[in-house]
VEXDREN-2710 file (C-alpha; in Angstrom, 1 decimal):
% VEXDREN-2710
k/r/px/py/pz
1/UNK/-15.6/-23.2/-0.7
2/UNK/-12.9/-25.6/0.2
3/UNK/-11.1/-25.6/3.5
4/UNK/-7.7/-27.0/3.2
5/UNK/-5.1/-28.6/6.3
6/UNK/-2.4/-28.3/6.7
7/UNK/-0.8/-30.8/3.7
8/UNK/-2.6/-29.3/1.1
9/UNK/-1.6/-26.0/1.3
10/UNK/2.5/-27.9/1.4
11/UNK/1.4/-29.9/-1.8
12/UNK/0.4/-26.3/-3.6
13/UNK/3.7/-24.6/-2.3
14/UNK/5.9/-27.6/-3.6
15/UNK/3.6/-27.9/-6.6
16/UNK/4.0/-24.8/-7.7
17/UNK/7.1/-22.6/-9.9
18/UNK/5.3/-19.3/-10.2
19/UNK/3.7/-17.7/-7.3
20/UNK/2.0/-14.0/-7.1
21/UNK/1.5/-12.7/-3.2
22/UNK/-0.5/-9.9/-2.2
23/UNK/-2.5/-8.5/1.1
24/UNK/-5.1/-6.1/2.2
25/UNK/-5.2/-2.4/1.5
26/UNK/-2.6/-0.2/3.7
27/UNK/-1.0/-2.8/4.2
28/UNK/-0.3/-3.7/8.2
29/UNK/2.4/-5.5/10.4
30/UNK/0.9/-8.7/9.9
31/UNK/0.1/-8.6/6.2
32/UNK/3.4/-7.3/5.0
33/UNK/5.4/-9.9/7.8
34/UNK/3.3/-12.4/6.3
35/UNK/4.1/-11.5/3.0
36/UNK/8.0/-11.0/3.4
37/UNK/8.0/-14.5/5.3
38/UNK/6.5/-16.5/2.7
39/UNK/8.5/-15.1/-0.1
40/UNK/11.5/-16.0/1.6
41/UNK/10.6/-19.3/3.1
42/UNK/9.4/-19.9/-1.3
43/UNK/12.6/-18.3/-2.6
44/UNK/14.8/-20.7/-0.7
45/UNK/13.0/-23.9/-1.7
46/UNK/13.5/-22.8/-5.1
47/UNK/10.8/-20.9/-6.4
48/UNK/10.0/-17.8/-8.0
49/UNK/7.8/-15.5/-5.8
50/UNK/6.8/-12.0/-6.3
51/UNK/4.6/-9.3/-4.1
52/UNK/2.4/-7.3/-5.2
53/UNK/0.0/-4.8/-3.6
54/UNK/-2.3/-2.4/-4.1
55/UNK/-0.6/0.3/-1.6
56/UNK/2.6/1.5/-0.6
57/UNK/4.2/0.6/2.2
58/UNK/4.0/2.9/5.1
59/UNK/6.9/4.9/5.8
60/UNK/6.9/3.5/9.4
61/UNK/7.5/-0.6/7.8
62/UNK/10.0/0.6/5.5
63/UNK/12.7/-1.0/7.1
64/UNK/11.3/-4.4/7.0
65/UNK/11.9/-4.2/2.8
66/UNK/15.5/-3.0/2.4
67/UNK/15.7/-4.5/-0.6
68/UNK/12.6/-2.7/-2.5
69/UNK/10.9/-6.8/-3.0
70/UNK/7.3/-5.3/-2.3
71/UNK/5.9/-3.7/-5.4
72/UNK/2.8/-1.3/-5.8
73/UNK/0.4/-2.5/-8.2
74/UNK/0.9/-1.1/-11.9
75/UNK/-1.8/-2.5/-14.3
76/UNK/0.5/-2.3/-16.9
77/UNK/3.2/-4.4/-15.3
78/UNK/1.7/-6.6/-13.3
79/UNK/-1.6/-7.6/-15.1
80/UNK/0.8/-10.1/-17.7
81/UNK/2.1/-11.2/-14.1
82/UNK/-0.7/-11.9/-12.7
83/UNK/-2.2/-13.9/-15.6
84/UNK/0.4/-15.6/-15.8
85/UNK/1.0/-17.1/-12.3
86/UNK/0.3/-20.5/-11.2
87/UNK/-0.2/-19.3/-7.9
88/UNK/-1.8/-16.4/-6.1
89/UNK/-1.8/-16.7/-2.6
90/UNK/-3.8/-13.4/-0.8
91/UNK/-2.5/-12.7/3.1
92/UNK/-4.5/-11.4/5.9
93/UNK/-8.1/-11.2/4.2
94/UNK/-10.5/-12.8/2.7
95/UNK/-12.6/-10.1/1.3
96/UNK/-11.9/-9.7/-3.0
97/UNK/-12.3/-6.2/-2.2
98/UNK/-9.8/-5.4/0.1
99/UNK/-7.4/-6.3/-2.3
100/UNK/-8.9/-3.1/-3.9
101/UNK/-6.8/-2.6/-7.9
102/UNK/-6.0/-5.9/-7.9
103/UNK/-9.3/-7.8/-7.6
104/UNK/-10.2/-7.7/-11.1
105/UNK/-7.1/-9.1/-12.7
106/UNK/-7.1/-11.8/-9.7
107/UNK/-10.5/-13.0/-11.0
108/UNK/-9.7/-13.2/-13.9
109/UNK/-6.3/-14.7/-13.7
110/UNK/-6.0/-18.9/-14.2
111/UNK/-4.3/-18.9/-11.2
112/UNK/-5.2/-21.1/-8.6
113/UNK/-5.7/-18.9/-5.7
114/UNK/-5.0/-19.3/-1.9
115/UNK/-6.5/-17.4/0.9
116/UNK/-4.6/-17.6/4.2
117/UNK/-6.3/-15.6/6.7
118/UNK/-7.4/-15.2/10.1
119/UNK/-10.7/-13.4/9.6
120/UNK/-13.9/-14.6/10.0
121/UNK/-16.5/-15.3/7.2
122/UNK/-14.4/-15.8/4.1
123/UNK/-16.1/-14.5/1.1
124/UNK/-16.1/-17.3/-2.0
125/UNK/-13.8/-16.1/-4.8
126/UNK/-10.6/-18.0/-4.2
127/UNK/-10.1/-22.2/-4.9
128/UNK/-8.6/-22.8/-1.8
129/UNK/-8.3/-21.3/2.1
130/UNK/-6.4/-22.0/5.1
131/UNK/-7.8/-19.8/7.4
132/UNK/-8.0/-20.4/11.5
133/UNK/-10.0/-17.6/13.5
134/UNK/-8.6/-18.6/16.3
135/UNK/-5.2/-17.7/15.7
136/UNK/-3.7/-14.5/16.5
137/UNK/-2.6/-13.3/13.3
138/UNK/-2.0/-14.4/9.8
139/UNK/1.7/-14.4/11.3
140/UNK/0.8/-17.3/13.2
141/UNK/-0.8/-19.3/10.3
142/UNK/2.6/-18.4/8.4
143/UNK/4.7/-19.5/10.8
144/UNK/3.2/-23.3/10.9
145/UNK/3.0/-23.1/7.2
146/UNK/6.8/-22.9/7.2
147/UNK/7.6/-24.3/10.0
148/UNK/6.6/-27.4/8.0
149/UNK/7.2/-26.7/4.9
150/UNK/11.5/-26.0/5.6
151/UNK/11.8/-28.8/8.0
152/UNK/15.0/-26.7/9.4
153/UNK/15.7/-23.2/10.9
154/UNK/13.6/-20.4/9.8
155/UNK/16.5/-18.0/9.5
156/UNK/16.7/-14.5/10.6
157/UNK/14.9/-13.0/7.7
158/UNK/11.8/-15.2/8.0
159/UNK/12.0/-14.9/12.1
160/UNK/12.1/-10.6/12.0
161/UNK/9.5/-11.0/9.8
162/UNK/6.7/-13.1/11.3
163/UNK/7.8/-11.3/14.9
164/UNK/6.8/-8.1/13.2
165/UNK/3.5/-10.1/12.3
166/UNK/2.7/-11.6/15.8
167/UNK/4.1/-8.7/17.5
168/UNK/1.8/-5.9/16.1
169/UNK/-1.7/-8.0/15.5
170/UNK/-1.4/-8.9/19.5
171/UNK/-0.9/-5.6/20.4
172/UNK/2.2/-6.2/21.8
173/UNK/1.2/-9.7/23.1
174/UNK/-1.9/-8.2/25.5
175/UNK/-4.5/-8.3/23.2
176/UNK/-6.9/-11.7/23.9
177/UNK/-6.3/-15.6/22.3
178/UNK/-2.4/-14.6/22.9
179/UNK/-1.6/-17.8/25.0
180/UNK/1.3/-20.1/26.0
181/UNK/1.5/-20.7/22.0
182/UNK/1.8/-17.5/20.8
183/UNK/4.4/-17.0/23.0
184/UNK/5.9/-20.6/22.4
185/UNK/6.2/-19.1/18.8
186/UNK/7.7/-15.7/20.1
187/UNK/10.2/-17.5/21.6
188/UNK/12.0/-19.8/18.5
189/UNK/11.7/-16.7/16.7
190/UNK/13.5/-15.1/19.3
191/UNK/16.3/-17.9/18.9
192/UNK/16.4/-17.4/15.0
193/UNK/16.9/-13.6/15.3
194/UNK/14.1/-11.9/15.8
195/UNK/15.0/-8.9/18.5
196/UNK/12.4/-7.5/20.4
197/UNK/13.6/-4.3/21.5
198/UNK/14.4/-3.4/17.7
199/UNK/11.4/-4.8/15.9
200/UNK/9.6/-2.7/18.9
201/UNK/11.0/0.5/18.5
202/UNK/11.3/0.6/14.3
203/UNK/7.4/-0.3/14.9
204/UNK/6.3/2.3/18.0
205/UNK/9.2/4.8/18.4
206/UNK/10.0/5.6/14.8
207/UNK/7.2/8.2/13.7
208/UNK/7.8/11.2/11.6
209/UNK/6.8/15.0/13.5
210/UNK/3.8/15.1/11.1
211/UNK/2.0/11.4/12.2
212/UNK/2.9/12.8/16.0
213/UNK/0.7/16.1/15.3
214/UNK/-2.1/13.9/13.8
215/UNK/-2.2/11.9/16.9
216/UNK/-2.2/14.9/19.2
217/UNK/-5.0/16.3/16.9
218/UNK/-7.3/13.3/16.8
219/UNK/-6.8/12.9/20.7
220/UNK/-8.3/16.4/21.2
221/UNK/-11.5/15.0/19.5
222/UNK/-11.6/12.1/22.2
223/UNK/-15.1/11.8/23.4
224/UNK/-16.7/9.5/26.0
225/UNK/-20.3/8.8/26.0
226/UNK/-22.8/5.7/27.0
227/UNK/-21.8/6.7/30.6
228/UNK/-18.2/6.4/30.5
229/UNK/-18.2/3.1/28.4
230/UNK/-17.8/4.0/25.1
231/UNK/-15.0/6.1/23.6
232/UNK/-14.3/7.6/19.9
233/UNK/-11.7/9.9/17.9
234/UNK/-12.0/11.3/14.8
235/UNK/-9.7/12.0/11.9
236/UNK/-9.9/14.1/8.9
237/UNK/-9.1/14.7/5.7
238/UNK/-8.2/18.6/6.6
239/UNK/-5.8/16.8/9.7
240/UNK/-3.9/14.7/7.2
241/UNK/-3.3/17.9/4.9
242/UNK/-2.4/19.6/7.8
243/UNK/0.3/17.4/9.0
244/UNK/1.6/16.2/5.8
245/UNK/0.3/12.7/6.7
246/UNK/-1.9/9.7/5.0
247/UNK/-4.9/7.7/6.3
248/UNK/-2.3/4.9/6.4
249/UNK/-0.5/6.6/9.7
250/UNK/-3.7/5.8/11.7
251/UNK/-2.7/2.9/12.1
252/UNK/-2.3/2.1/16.1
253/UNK/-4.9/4.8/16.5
254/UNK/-7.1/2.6/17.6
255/UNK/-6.0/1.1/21.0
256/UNK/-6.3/5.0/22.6
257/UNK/-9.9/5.0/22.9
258/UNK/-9.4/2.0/24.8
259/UNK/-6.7/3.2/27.4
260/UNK/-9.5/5.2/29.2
261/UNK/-10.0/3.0/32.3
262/UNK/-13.8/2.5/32.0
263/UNK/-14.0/2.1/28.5
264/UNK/-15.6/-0.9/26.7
265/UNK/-15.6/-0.2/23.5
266/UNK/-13.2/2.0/21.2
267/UNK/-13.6/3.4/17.8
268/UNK/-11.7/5.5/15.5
269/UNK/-13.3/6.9/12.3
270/UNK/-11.1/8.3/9.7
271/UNK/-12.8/10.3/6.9
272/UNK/-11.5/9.5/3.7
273/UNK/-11.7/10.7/-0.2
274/UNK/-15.0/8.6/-0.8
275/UNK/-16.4/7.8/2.7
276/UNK/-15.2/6.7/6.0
277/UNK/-13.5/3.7/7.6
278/UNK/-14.2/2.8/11.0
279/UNK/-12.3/0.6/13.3
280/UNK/-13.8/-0.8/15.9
281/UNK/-12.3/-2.3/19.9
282/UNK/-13.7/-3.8/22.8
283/UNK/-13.0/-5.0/26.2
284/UNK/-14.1/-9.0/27.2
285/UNK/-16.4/-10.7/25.7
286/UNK/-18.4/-7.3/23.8
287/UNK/-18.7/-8.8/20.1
288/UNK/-17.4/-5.6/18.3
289/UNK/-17.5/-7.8/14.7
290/UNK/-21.4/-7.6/14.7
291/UNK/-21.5/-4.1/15.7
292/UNK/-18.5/-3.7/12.3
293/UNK/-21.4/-6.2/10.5
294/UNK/-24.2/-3.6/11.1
295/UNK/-22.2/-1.8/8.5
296/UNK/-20.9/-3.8/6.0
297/UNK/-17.7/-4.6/7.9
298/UNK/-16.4/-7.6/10.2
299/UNK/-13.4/-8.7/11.9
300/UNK/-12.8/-10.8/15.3
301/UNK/-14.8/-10.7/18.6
302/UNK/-12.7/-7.7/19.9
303/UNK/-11.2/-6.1/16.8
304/UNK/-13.1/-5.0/13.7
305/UNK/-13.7/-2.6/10.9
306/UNK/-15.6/-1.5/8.1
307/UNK/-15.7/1.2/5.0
308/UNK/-18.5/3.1/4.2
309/UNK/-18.4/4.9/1.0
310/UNK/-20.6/8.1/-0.1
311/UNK/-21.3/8.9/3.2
312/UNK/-20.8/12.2/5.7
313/UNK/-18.3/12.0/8.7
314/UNK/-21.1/13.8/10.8
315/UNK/-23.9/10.8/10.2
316/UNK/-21.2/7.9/10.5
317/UNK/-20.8/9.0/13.9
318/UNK/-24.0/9.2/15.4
319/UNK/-25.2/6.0/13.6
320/UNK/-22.3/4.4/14.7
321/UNK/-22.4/5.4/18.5
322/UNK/-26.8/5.1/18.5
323/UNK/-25.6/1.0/17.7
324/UNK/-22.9/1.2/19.6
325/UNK/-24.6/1.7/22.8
326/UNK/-27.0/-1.4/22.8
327/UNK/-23.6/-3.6/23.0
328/UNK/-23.3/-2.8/26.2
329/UNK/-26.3/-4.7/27.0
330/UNK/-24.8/-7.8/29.0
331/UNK/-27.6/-9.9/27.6
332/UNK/-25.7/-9.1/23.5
333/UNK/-22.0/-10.5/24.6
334/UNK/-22.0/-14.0/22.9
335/UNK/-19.5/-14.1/19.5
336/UNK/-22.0/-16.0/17.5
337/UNK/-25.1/-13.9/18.1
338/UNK/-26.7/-15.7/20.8
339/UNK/-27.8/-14.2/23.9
END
């Protein structure tokens, strides 16, 4: 598995003619800011650059793709594409199978292909991969990719964009590793366009009635156990049918568990068609990726998930929470496993 600096990944973008970008399955802030930078920091220097992912948009990032440049994977369309790009570069993960549809023509496409990422423990299917765990977001890795690359302003287009990235994988710039650089990088994209106040409320304050209901719903399941430390919700499939809403409008779910003042760890599990996903959230130095890992899932010290497929709601749970509760051990806090 090769890890690539900084220059490399430069000598693929001006290398290349034909480049194929795609992201993780319902698609996030970060992924699709990530996304619509890069095409646009590609288009400009000349290239030809399309996106391509396995799901829609949400209807809450809608407005960050006026122009309809994100497509939704159609195996009849885009598998000649994707064979026949030079480049593939794949945003926010580094998991084959979170690209879901479009794994298998990925693999099997001549492409050389490009992880840029922030997660941890890239899985080996790609031929090259910038990734930095330390970083905030894949926003971040974006930003110094063009940054470098344009030698010049980033524009408005680029700057909304990777703002939208940084903005919702820090939670709003409070989650932790958002420093005097993140903020450093808040700023010139404040001074190329980005506005805060906007980006903020298309993000948080433009929900539909429906996604409002499913939040008040999953809140009434709120439930605190491992004596006030740990705190869950729960959505289903008969809540999203009942609202009119998608798994994909979960997303922010997550930080509620967490608001309750003694509360060390958060989780969220959303039933789906073929099995549950869980997100996972914790407080200092509680190492929620192992607790995702005990599952088949992983993530960062504080932020995690996993999917568990052919599985019951009811079992997820209790497993879950039983494992849960030993990470509150102060002797299981370290990120790498030792105590």
């Amino acid at each position: 598995m090769k890890h690539a600096d900084i220059d490399t990944i430069l000598g693929i973008f001006r290398g290349g003619e034909e480049f194929l970008l795609t992201t993780h399955v319902n698609p996030d802030g970060d992924g699709l800011g990530s996304e619509l930078a890069l095409r646009a920091g590609l288009v400009r220097a000349g290239k030809r650059v399309r996106i391509v992912n396995h799901s829609p948009i949400p209807g809450f990032y809608r407005w960050m793709d006026p122009g309809g440049l994100v497509e939704r994977y159609d195996p009849a369309t885009h598998d000649p594409v994707i064979a026949q790009a030079g480049t593939i570069i794949i945003l926010d993960t580094n998991q084959p199978d979170r690209i879901r549809s479009l794994e298998g023509p990925v693999r099997a496409s001549k492409a050389h292909r490009v992880v840029v990422d922030h997660h941890l423990d890239p899985h080996p299917f790609a031929d090259t991969y910038f990734i930095d765990d330390s970083a905030t977001s894949t926003g971040e890795l974006v930003f110094r990719l063009l940054s470098a690359y344009l030698r010049g302003p980033l524009g408005p287009e680029i700057a909304v964009a990777l703002y939208t990235a940084i903005m919702t994988d820090t939670g709003s710039f409070r989650y932790p590793r958002t420093g005097a650089e993140t903020h450093r990088i808040a700023a010139r994209l404040i001074e190329e366009g980005a506005d805060p106040p906007s980006i903020f409320s298309a993000v948080y304050e433009t929900w539909s009635p429906g996604r409002m209901r499913l939040l008040g719903e999953a809140l009434d399941t709120l439930t605190v156990s491992g004596n006030g430390s740990i705190a869950h919700m729960v959505t289903t499939r008969k809540m999203f049918a009942g609202t009119g809403t998608t798994e994909i409008e979960t997303d922010t779910f997550s930080v509620y568990p967490m608001n309750i003042g003694k509360v060390r760890i958060g989780i969220l599990f959303t039933e789906l068609a073929d099995g549950v996903k869980i997100s996972f959230r914790s407080k200092g130095s509680i190492p929620v990726n192992r607790l995702a890992q005990e599952f088949g899932g992983n993530g960062h010290l504080n932020a995690a998930g996993a999917r568990l497929h052919d599985v019951t709601l009811d079992v997820v749970v209790a497993d879950v929470l039983r494992a849960a509760r030993k990470y509150l051990d102060n002797t299981l806090t370290s990120h790498d496993g030792t105590p």
